[in-house]
Structures are given as C-alpha cells and as structure tokens.
N, C-alpha and C positions, 0 to 999 in steps of 0.2 A: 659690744666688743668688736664686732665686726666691722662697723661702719668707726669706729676709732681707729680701728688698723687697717684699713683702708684709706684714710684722711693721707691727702700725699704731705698733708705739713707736717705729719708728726715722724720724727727722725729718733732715731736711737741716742745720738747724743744729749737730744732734749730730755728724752725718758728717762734716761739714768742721772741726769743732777739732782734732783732731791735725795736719789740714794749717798751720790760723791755728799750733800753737806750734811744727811745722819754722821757719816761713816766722819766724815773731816768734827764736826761738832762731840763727837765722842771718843774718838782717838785723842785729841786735844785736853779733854777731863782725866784721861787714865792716868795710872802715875807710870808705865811701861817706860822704857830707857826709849825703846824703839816700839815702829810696826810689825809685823809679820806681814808678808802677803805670799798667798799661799797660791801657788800656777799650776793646776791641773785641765785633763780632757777628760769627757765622759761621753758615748753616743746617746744621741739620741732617736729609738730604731721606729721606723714607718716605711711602709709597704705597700702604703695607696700610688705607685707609680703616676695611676691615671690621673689622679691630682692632682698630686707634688712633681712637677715637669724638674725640680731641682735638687732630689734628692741624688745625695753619695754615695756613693759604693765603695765599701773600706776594702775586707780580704773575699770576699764571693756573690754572688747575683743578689741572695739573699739577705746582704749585710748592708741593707741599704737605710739612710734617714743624715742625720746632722748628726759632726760633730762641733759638739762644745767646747768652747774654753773659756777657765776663770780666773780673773787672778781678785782672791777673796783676801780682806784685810782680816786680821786677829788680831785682839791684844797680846804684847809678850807677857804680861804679868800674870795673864788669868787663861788665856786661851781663847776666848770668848770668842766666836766671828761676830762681825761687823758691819760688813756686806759687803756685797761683788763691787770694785770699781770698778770693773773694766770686764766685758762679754767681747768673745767674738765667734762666729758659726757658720761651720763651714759647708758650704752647700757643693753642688757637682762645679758651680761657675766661678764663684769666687768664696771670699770673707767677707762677713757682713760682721760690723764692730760697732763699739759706742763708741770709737774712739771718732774727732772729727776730721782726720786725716784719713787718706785709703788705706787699707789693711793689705799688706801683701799675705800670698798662700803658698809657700812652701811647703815641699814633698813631706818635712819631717814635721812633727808635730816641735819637737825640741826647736827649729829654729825660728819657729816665733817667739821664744822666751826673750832674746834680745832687745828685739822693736818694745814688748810686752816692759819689759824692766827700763827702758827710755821715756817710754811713755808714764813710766810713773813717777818720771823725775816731775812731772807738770802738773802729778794730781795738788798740791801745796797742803799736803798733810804736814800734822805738829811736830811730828818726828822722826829720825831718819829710818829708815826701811831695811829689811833683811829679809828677801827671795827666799822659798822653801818651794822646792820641787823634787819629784820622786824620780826614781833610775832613767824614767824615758829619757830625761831631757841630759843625762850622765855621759861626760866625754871632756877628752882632755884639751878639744879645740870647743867647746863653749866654754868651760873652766876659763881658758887666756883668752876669750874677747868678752866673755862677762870680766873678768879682771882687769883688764886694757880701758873697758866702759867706766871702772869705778864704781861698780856695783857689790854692794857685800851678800851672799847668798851660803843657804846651805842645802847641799845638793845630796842625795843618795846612790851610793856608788852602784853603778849598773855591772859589773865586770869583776870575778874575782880574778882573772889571772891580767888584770890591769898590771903595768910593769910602774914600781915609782923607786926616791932613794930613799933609803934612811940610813941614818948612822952612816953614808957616804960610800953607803953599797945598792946593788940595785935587787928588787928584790917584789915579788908578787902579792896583790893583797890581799891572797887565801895563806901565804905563807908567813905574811906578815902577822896576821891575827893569831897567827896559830905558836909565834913565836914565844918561849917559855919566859916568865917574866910579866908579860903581856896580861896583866888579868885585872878586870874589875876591882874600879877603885870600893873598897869595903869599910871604908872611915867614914862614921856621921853617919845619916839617914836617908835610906833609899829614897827618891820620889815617886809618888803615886799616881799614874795615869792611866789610861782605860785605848786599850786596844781591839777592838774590833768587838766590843761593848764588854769587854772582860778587865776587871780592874787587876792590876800587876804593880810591883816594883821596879820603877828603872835606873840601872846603875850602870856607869860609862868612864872611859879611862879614853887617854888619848896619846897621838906623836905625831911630831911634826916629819912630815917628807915633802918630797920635791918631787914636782911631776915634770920631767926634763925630754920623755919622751915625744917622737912625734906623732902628733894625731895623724887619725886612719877619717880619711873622707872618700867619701862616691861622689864622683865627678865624671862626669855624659857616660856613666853607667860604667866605670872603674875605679876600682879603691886605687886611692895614691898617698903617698904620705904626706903631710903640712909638717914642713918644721915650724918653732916655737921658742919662744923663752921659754927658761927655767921657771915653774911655778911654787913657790913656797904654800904648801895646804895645812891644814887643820884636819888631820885624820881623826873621826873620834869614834871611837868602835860602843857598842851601844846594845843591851840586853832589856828587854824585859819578861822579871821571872812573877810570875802563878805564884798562887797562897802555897801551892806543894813543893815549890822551887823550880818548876819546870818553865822551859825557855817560851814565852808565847808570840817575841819579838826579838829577832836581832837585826840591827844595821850598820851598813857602815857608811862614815858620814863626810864628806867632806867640806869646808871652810873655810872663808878667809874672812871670818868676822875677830874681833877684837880680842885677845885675850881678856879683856875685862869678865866677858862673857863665858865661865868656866865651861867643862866638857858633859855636867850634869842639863846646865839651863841648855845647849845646844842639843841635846838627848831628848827634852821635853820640849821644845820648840817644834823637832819635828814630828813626835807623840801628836802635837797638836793638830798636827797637818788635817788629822783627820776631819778635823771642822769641814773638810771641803768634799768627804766625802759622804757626810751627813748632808749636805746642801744640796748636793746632787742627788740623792735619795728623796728627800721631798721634792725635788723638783719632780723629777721621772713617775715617781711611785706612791709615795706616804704622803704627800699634801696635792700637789695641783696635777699630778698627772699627765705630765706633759706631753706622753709617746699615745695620747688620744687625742692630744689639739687635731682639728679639721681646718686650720689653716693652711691657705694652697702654696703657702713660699718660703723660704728662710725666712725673710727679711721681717717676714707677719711674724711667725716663731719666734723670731729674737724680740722682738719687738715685746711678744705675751711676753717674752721670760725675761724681758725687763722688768716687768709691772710686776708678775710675781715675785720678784727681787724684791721689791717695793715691802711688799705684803711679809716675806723674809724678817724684813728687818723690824718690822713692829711687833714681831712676835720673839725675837732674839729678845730685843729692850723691855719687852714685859716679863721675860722668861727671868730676866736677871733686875729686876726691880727688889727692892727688898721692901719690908715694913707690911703688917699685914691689911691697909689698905686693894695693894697690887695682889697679896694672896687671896681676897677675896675676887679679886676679879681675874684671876685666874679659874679660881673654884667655879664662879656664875656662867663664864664662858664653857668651861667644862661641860655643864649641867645643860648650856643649851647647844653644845655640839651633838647632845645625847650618845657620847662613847663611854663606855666601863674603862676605868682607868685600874690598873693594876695596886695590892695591896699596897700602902705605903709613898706611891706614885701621885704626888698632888696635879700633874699634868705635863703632857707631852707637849713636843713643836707639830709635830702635826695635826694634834686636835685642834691646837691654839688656830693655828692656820687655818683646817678645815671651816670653824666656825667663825672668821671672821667675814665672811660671803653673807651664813645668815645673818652676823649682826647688820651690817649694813644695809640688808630688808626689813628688819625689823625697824632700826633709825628711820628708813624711807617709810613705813607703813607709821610710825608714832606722829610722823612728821604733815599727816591727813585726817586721824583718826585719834581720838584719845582712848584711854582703857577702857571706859565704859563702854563705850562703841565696839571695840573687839572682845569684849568680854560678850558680849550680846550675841555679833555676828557667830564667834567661839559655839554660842550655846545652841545655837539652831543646826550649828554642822554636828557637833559633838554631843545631843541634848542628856546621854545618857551618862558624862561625865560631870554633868551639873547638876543632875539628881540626887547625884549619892553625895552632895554638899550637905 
C-alpha cells in the first residue's frame, strides 16, 4: 500500500473512475425518475503533528486532521448509495479532489457546494440529479446562485426565524409551522424510513413561499447585505413519528424540484440522506478505520479513501443482490469474517467489508497452493484440531 501511494503516477482522478462507471452502470439500470447525490463533511481527527506536516485545525489546538467531503449518489426509488463520485479533503494547505481540475478552499464549508453541483454536470449519469444537503450549506444567497446554476436541490432549512412570504405576507419559519391549519397531510399511508437506526413513519405537508429577502454574508470580516431576486421555494415541513407517536425527526425542507415530485417523496429523499452518514461511519470507524492510517499527507489519505470507496461499493452490490446464490455468499463471508451476527441479522456492511482483505489472501494463498497442501501445512500448526476428526 505504501509504495502504491507513493507512485507519483497515481492521481485521484485515476482512482476514482472505476468507482464513476459502478456508480454511472447502475444508476442507468434503476428505474428512479432521478439521482440523489447526497453533499456532506465529516472530520477526519489525527494528532501525529510530527508526521502529518498538513493537518487542519478546525475550532482549537486540539481539533486537528482532515476534513472530508462527499458528494455520494443514491437511488431515488430505493435509497440505496452507490458510491462517492466525487472526494475532496481538506488539509492546513489546500483541497486535494478527484476532480481533474484544481479545487478551490473556501472559509465555508457550504461554499463548495456550488463548484460541487457544476461539477456533476460532467459526471454523464443516466439521469437528471437532485442535490440533498443538511442546514450547513442553508442560506438564502446559495438558494439564488444554486438557482441562477439551474441546479435542482433539496436543502434543510438552517434558521427558524428565516423571514420568507406566504400568502403575500411576510412572515418567519418558526411562525410559519406553527400556523393553525398547517398540519400533516393524514390521507393514505404513512412512509417507513429509519432514523438514526430507529424505524418511524414519515408524514409531510407543504407551501409555497417566496424568499425575497436579502441575504446576510461576511465579507473582509463584515456582515453586509446581498440583495436578490425573488425566489419562489417548495417549503415542506416534514415529521417522523415512533411506534408511540412520538416525534423522532422533524425538518424543514426547502425546493425547487418539480411538482411532479409530491411533498411525501421529498420527505423520504431526505430520510435517505442518511446513506452518507452510514459511509462516513465505516469509513472512520466500523470497517476501514481510517482516523489510524499512518499515511504522512492528505494527498496519501485521499488517495487510501479512494480505494476504500472501491471496496464500498462491492459490498453495497452484494448487500442488495437478491436470489439465494448472493445469500450464500454473504452467509460464507460472514463465517470467514469470524463476527457473531445478531439474531435474525444475515449480515452487516461492515463485516462484508472487514472480510474482503482476508478473502483476497486467501485468493492469493489458493492461487500457490491447493487444499491439500494447506490442509497439511493447517495440520502441523494446528495438529490438535485434526485429531479430534
């Protein structure tokens, strides 16, 4: 691994095109209207200073390593991730990206979403895209140049005492939700999504406002105001209640995607969001570990967490295989990951992941040696295990 990430011919852009044609070969087969792609940051924390000559430091001495950014595709029909098209990580010096153009690094994490959402005008996926990002990136001056871009997105509102119009008054969107009338559509059948691994019903109602106000920016270290066009949005207020009725999610959402698209699928669209924080979890923690790599630079780090992107994505594609061919080879993997899988549980993404390392020893050891051969070598380490045969 070392002397791979060290090769000066290998670039990030190279790494990550087998992941672009999984991702473009299987979005193309879904039946989804659209993509999702899904824009968050996660850190990733390390403290080897003496090492790492390029680590960040976010809010104190202490808060130092890379951060991340993904923009992850998902199916809209099933949820499903797909994989990261596009990494980029940000060290103390610049942004290191797959993208093949330079990456600019701005103060705010929200203002790369734009380059981000341009850039995937070029990825040449099957079908047209819908941006889902969380409160950070929430404002009413990204709102009008993601709109002005031609970009369709659905953003979570960062601000309740945000000012917009409705009904041709002006009016706040803590006061707005709260207004009598206002209440969860109760016709039909709630949908069932899983929040922060807790399964819930989600039901959502919605109004159109107009965001006419001017955006508030920092500028050489002074808020000033941007005036603006009038923005016409898709407010969609958004619950999810517990088997007791109790609230385990509420959001509120804003849109400018298609009426076609009701106010329940935009509710579960962003439900789904969570694909990306399950991604980030095995990256860090539950599979590859990332806040242990000993690599000495960003550029090596993105680099591994390309490849683990890689590894990502053959375990999504098995995870969602059907027929019980794929369930036995989930089962056999299981079995040589050696984890206890929970009652009921035929297998996790991070065993699947964990054991794809050893199968790929085991391939390299069949690939010298046949069974008889390790079955023998087996018996002289282990001789008390082939006794009791």
């Amino acid at each position: 691994m070392h002397r791979f990430l060290a090769n000066g011919a290998t670039t990030l852009p190279a790494l990550i095109e087998p992941v672009h044609t999984g991702v473009r070969l299987t979005l193309a087969r879904t039946g989804g209207p659209v993509g999702l792609v899904v824009h968050d940051w996660s850190s990733i924390h390390y403290h080897d200073t003496g090492r790492k000559k390029d680590l960040y430091q976010r809010s104190h001495a202490h808060d130092t390593g890379y951060e991340l950014a993904a923009a992850l595709v998902l199916e809209s029909a099933t949820g499903r991730p797909l994989g990261p098209m596009e990494l980029r990580l940000r060290t103390a010096h610049a942004v290191v990206s797959t993208r093949t153009d330079p990456t600019p690094a701005p103060d705010r994490c929200a203002e790369e979403l734009l380059g981000a959402m341009d850039a995937a005008k070029t990825w040449d996926l099957a079908h047209p895209l819908v941006h889902v990002a969380n409160r950070e990136a929430a404002s009413v001056d990204h709102d009008r140049r993601w709109s002005r871009s031609g970009h369709t997105y659905l953003v979570r509102a960062g601000d309740d005492d945000r000012v917009m119009k409705w009904n041709g008054r002006d009016v706040t969107l803590r006061d707005l939700v709260r207004t009598p009338g206002l209440a969860r559509d109760d016709e039909g059948r709630a949908r069932s999504v899983t929040v922060g691994g807790v399964r819930g019903a989600l039901w959502a109602c919605e109004v159109a406002v107009v965001l006419d106000r001017p955006a508030k920016k920092r500028v050489g270290g002074r808020r000033v105001e941007v005036r603006g066009e009038p923005l016409p949005l898709r407010l969609v207020v958004t619950w999810v209640l517990g088997p007791g009725g109790e609230i385990l999610a509420e959001w509120y959402l804003f849109s400018n995607a298609d009426a076609r698209f009701d106010h329940a699928t935009l509710g579960q669209w962003y439900a789904w969001r969570w694909g990306v924080e399950s991604y980030f979890k095995l990256l860090k923690s539950a599979g590859m570990n990332a806040e242990g790599w000993e690599q000495h630079t960003g550029g090596a780090v993105a680099e591994r967490l390309v490849i683990a992107s890689t590894a990502y994505l053959t375990v999504w594609c098995l995870q969602q295989e059907s027929g019980e061919e794929a369930a036995e080879v989930r089962r056999v993997l299981v079995r040589l990951s050696g984890r206890q899988m929970k009652w009921g549980v035929e297998s996790t993404a991070s065993a699947l992941l964990e054991v794809l390392e050893k199968l790929l020893a085991v391939l390299d050891l069949l690939a010298e040696y046949d069974i008889d051969e390790i079955r023998q070598l087996a018996q002289r380490v282990l001789p008390a295990r082939f006794d009791s045969e």
